[in-house]
C-alpha positions as CSV (number, residue, x, y, z in Angstrom):
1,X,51.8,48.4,3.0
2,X,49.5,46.0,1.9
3,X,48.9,44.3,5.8
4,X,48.1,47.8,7.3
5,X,45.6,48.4,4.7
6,X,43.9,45.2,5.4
7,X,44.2,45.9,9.2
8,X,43.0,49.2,9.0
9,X,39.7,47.6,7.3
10,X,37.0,49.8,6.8
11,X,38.9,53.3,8.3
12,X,41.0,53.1,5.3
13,X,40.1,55.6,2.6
14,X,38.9,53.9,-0.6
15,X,38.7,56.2,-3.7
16,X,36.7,53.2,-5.8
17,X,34.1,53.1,-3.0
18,X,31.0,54.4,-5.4
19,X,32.1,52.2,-7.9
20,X,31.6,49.0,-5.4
21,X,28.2,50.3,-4.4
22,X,27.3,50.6,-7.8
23,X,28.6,47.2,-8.5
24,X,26.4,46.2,-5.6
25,X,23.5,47.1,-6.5
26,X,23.3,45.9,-10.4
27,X,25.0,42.6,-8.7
28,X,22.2,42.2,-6.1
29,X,19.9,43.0,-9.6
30,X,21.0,40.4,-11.5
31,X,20.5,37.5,-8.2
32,X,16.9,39.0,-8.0
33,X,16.7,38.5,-11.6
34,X,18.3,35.4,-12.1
35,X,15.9,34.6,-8.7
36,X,13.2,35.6,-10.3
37,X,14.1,33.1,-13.3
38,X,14.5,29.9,-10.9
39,X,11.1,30.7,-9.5
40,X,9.2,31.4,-13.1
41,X,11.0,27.9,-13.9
42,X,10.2,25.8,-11.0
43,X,6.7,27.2,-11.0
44,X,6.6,26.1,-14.9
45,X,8.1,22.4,-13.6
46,X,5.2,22.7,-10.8
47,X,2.2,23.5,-13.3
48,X,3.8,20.5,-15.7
49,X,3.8,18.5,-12.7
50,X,1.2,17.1,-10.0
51,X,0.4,17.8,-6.3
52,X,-1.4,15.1,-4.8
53,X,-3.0,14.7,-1.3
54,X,-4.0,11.3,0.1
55,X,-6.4,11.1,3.0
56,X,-6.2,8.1,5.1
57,X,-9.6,7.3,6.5
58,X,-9.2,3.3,6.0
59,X,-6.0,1.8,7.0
60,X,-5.5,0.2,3.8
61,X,-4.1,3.5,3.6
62,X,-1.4,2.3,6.2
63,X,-0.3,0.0,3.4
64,X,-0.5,2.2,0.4
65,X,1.4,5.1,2.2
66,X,3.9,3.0,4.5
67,X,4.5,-0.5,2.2
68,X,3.7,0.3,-1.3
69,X,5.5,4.2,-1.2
70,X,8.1,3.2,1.5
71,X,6.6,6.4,3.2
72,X,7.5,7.8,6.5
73,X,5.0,9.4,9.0
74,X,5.2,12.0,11.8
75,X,4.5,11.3,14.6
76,X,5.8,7.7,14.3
77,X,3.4,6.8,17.5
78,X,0.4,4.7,15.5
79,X,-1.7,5.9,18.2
80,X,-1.4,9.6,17.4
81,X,-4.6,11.5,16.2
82,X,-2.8,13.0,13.6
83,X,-0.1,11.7,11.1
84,X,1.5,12.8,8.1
85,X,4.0,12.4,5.7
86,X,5.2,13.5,1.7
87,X,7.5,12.4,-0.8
88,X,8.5,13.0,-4.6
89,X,7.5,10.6,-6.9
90,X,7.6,10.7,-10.8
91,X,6.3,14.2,-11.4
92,X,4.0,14.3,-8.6
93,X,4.4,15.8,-4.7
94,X,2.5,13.5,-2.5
95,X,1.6,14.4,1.0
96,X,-0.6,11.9,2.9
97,X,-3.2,12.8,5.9
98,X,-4.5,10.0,8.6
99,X,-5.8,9.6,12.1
100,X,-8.9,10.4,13.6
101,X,-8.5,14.0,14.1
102,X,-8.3,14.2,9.7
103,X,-12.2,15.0,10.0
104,X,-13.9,16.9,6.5
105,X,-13.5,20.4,6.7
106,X,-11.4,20.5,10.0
107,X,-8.1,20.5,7.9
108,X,-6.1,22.4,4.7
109,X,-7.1,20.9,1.6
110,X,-3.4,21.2,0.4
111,X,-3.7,20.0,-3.7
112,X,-6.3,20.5,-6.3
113,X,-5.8,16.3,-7.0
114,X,-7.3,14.1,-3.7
115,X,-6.9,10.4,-3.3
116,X,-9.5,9.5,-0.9
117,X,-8.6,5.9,1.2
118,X,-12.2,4.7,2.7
119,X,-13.3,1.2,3.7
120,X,-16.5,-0.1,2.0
121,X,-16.2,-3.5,4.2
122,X,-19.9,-3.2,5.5
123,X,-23.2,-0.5,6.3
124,X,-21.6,1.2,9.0
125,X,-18.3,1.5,7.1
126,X,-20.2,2.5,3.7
127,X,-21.7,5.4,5.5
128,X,-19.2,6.3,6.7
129,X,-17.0,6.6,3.6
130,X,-20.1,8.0,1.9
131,X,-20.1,11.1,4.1
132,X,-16.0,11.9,2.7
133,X,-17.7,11.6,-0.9
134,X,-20.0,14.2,-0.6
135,X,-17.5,16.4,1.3
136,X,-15.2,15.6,-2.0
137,X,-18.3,16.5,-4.3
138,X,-18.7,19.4,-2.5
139,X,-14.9,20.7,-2.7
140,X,-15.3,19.8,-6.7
141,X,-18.3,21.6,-7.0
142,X,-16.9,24.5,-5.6
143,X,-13.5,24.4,-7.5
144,X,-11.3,23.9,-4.5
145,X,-10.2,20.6,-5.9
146,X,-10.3,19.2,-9.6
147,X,-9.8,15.1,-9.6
148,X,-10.7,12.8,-7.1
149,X,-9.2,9.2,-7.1
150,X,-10.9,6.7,-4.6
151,X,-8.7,3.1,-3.1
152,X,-11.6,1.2,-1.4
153,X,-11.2,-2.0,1.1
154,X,-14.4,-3.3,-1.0
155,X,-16.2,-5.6,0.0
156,X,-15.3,-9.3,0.2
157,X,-18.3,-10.5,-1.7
158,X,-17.2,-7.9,-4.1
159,X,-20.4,-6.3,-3.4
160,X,-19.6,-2.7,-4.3
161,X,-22.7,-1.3,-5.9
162,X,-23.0,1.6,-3.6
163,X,-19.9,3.7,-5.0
164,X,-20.7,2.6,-8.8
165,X,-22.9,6.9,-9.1
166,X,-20.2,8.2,-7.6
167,X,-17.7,7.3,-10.9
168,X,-17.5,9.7,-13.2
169,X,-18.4,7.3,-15.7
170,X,-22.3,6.8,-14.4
171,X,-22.1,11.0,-14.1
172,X,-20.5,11.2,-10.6
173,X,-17.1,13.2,-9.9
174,X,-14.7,10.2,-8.9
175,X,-11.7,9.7,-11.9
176,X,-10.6,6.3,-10.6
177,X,-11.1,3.6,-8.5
178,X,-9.0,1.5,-7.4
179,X,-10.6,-1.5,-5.2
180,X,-9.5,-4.9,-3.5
181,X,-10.4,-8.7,-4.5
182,X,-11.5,-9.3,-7.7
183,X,-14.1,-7.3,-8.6
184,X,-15.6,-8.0,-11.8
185,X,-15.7,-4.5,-12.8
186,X,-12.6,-4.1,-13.1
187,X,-11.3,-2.9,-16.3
188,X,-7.9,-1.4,-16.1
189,X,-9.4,2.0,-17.6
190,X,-10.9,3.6,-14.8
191,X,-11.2,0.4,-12.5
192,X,-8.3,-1.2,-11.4
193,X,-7.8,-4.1,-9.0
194,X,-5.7,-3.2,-5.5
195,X,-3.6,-5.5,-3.2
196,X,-5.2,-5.9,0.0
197,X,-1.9,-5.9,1.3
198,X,-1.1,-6.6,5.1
199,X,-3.5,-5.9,8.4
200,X,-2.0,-2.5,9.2
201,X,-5.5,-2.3,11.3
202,X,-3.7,-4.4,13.6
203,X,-0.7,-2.7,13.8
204,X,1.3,-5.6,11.3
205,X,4.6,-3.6,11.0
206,X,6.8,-2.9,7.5
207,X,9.3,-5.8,7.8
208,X,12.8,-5.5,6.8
209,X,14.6,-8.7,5.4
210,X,17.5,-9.9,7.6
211,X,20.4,-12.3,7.0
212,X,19.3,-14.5,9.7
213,X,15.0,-14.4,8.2
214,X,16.8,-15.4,4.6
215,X,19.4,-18.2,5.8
216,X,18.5,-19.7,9.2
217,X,16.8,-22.8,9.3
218,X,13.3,-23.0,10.3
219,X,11.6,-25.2,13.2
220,X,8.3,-25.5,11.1
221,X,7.3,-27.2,8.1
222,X,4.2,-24.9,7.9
223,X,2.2,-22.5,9.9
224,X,-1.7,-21.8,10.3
225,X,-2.8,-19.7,13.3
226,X,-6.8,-18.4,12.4
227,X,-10.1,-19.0,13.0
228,X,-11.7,-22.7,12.1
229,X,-15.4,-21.8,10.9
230,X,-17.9,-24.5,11.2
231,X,-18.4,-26.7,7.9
232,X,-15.2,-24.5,6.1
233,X,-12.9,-26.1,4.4
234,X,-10.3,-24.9,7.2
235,X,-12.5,-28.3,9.3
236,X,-11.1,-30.2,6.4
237,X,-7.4,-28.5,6.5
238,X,-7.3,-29.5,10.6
239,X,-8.6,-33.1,9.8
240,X,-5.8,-33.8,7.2
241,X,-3.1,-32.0,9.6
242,X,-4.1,-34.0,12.5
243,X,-4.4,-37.8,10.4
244,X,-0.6,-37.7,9.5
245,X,0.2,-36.1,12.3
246,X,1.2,-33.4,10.1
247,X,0.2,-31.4,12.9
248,X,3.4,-32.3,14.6
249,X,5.2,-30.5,12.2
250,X,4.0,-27.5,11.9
251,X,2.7,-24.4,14.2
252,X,-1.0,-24.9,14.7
253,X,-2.9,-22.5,16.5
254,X,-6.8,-22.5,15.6
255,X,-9.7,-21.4,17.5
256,X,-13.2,-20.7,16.9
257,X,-14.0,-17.4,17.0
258,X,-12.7,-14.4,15.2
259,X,-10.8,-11.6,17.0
260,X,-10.8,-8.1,15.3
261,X,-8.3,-7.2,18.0
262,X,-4.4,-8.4,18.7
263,X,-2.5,-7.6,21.5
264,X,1.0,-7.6,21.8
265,X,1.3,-11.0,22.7
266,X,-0.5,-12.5,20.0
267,X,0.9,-10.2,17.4
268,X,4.9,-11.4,18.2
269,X,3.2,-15.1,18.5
270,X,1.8,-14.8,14.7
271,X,5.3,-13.0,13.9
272,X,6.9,-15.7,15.2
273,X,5.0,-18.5,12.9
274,X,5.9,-17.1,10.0
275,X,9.0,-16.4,11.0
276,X,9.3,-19.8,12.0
277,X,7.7,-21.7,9.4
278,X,8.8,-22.5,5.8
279,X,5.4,-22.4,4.2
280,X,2.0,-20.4,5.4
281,X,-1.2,-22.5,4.4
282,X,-3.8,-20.5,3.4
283,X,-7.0,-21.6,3.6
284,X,-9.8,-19.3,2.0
285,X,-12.2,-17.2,4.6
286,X,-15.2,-15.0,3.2
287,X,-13.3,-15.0,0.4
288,X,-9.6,-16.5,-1.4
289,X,-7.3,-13.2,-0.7
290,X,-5.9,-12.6,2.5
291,X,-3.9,-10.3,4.7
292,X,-1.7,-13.7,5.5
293,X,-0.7,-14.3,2.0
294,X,1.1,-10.6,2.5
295,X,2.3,-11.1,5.7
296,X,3.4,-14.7,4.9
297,X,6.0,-13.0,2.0
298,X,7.0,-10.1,4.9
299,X,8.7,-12.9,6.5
300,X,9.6,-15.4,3.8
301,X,7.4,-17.9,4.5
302,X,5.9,-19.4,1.2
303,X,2.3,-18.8,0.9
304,X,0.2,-22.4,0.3
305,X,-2.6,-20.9,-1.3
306,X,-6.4,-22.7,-1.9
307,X,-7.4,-21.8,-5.3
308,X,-10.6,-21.6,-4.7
309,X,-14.0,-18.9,-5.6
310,X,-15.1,-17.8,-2.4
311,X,-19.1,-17.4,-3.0
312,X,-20.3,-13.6,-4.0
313,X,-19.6,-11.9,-6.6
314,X,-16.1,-11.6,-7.4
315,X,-14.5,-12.4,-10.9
316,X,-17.6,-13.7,-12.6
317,X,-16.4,-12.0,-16.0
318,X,-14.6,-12.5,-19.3
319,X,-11.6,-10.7,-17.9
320,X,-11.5,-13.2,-15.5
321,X,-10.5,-16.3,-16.4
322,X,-7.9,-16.8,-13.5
323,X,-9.6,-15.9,-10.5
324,X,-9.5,-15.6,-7.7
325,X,-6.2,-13.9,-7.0
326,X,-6.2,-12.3,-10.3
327,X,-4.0,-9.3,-9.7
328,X,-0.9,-12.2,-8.1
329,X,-1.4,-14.6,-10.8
330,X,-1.2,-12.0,-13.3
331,X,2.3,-10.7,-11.9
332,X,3.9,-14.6,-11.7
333,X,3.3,-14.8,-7.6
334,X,5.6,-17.8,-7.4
335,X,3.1,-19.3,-4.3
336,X,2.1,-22.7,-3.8
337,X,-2.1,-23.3,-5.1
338,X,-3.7,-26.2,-4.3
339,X,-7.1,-26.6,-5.5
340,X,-7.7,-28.9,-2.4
341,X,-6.2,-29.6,1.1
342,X,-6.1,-33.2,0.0
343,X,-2.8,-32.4,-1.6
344,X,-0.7,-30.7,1.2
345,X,0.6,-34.3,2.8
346,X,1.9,-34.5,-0.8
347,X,3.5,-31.0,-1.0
348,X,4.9,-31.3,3.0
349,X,6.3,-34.7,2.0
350,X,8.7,-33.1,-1.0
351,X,9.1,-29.9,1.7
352,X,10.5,-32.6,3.9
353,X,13.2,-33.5,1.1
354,X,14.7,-30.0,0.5
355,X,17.7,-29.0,1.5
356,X,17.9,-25.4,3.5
357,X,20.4,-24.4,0.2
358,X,17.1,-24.7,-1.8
359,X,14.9,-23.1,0.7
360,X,17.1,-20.2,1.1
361,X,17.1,-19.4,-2.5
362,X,13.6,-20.2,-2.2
363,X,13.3,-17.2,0.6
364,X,15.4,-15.0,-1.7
365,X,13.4,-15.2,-4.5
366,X,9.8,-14.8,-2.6
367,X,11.0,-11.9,-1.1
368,X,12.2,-10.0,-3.9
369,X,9.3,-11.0,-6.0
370,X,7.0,-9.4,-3.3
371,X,9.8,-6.2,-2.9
372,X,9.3,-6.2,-7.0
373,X,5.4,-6.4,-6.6
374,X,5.2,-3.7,-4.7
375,X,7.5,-1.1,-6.3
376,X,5.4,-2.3,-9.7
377,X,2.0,-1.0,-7.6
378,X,4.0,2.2,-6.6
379,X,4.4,3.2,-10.6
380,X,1.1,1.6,-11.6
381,X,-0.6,3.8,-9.5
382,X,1.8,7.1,-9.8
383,X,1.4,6.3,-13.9
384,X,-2.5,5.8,-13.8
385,X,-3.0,9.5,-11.7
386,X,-0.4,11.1,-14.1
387,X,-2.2,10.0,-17.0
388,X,-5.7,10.6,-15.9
389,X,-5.2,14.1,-13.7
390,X,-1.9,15.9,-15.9
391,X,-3.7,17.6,-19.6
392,X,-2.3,15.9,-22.2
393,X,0.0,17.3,-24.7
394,X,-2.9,16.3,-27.6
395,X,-3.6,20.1,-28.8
């Protein structure tokens, strides 16, 4: 019966055999056709949509890729000469390139839409970055790649003069730039003002919020580990500190000179501060913005900002009539600014009066204000290449 046949398998005579095959093949016609559909689709999705490569040769790019995007990269070891990673977002593929072995023309140009990361801190660094612009010029001149995008660690006296031929508005090749502090060129056309975010230079990790960072109670009233430069006013911060004997209260760690480098130790130790400590004062350096004001909100740890102009030339413009700090203030930071140090025995004295209910909600709302900051960059910047690198839809 039935069993034997199903048994016997394949021996078993079948008198509708050619019919199968025949059924076979137009079946395996109509996958290859309906394949062939999918692809003509997705290939029409991919032409609508936008592939974009990022090269990391500043690590501001660290912060775009890693904090901003919530990006992952391979290998994870920040050591490693090469390191990549890509992700969906909106209708464009992202991949992002970094380490020191990403060197122009030594790797695959892998979308016709580049976002070059360079640092234009100083001389060495501008010529530096200037060398990837002309390799981008060259890759636009040749038709390998159509838009370019630049995010540029400017300068913190906001002097940025070198990259201005390079825009595409002064007849360079370079669509948009997006540049830290507050440049006075910026105009949210083609210019638009970038976080400079956290010191991923020295290895300041992506910090995720725990129970214990929102509710514990903290030794500190406030924290301030950095470098004292002569006649600043961080020599007028320390003097006020030390009169009350503020100093006391709070984690207090200055010295003189400037170290580009951390090492482990003094990494955890800084960590630890913020961790620590309710508020982060933070006094203004070469100029008002800081990587501590980021770091600070990692952690929880109110920022105690100085509202001050650094000197240079940052924000002198109309469109800047709340500088410095123009792109937090414009997005309702909820830091503490105090237009002199004279004030902080004043704001530690009411510190001293809260109750840890108040400064956990306190916690809770700087850290999702700094979560909600970041995810707003994200789509500012996915909606600004979208618009300027997709054709329009006008006729």
């Amino acid at each position: 019966g039935f069993l034997g046949h199903v048994a016997l398998g394949n021996e078993e005579w079948n008198p509708w055999e050619g019919d199968e095959k025949n059924e076979l093949v137009a079946s395996q016609q109509r996958y290859e056709a309906n394949l062939k559909m999918i692809k003509n689709a997705r290939s029409h999705l991919e032409q609508t949509s936008l592939r974009v490569q990022i090269w990391g040769k500043a690590a501001i790019g660290l912060y775009l890729w890693q904090h901003i995007f919530g990006g992952q990269l391979q290998p994870a070891d920040v050591t490693a000469q090469w390191r990549e990673g890509s992700q969906k977002a909106g209708k464009t593929y992202f991949s992002f390139i970094t380490g020191p072995s990403v060197v122009p023309g030594y790797f695959s140009v892998e979308a016709e839409n580049i976002v070059l990361v360079l640092n234009g801190r100083e001389k060495a660094k501008i010529s530096y970055a200037t060398q990837w612009l002309h390799y981008a010029q060259t890759l636009i001149q040749t038709h390998k790649i159509q838009h370019v995008a630049v995010v540029l660690l400017g300068n913190e006296q906001c002097n940025n003069e070198w990259i201005q031929p390079y825009l595409k508005r002064n007849g360079g090749f370079v669509n948009l730039l997006f540049v830290t502090y507050d440049y006075a060129l910026v105009n949210e056309e083609d210019i638009f003002q970038w976080p400079l975010g956290v010191a991923t230079y020295r290895n300041f990790p992506f910090v995720e919020p725990s129970w214990s960072m929102l509710h514990d109670p903290r030794s500190y009233l406030c924290n301030f580990l950095g470098t004292v430069y002569k006649n600043s006013s961080r020599e007028t911060l320390m003097e006020i500190l030390k009169q009350d004997g503020l100093d006391k209260l709070c984690w207090i760690a200055a010295r003189e000179q400037w170290q580009p480098q951390e090492t482990n130790g003094s990494l955890k130790n800084y960590q630890d501060a913020l961790l620590q400590s309710d508020l982060t004062l933070c006094p203004v350096g070469i100029n008002t913005e800081c990587y501590r004001i980021y770091e600070a909100c990692s952690y929880g740890s109110l920022p105690v900002i100085e509202d001050a102009m650094t000197p240079g030339d940052c924000g002198n413009s109309s469109m800047y009539h709340s500088a410095p700090l123009q792109l937090l203030k414009t997005m309702g930071a909820p830091f503490i600014f105090i237009k002199n140090w004279k004030e902080l025995p004043a704001v530690l004295e009411k510190e001293k009066q809260m109750s840890l209910q108040e400064k956990i909600q306190r916690r809770k709302k700087l850290i999702e204000w700094y979560r909600i900051f970041k995810a707003w960059m994200r789509q500012k910047f996915i909606n600004t290449l979208e618009n300027s690198f997709l054709p329009s839809d006008k006729g």
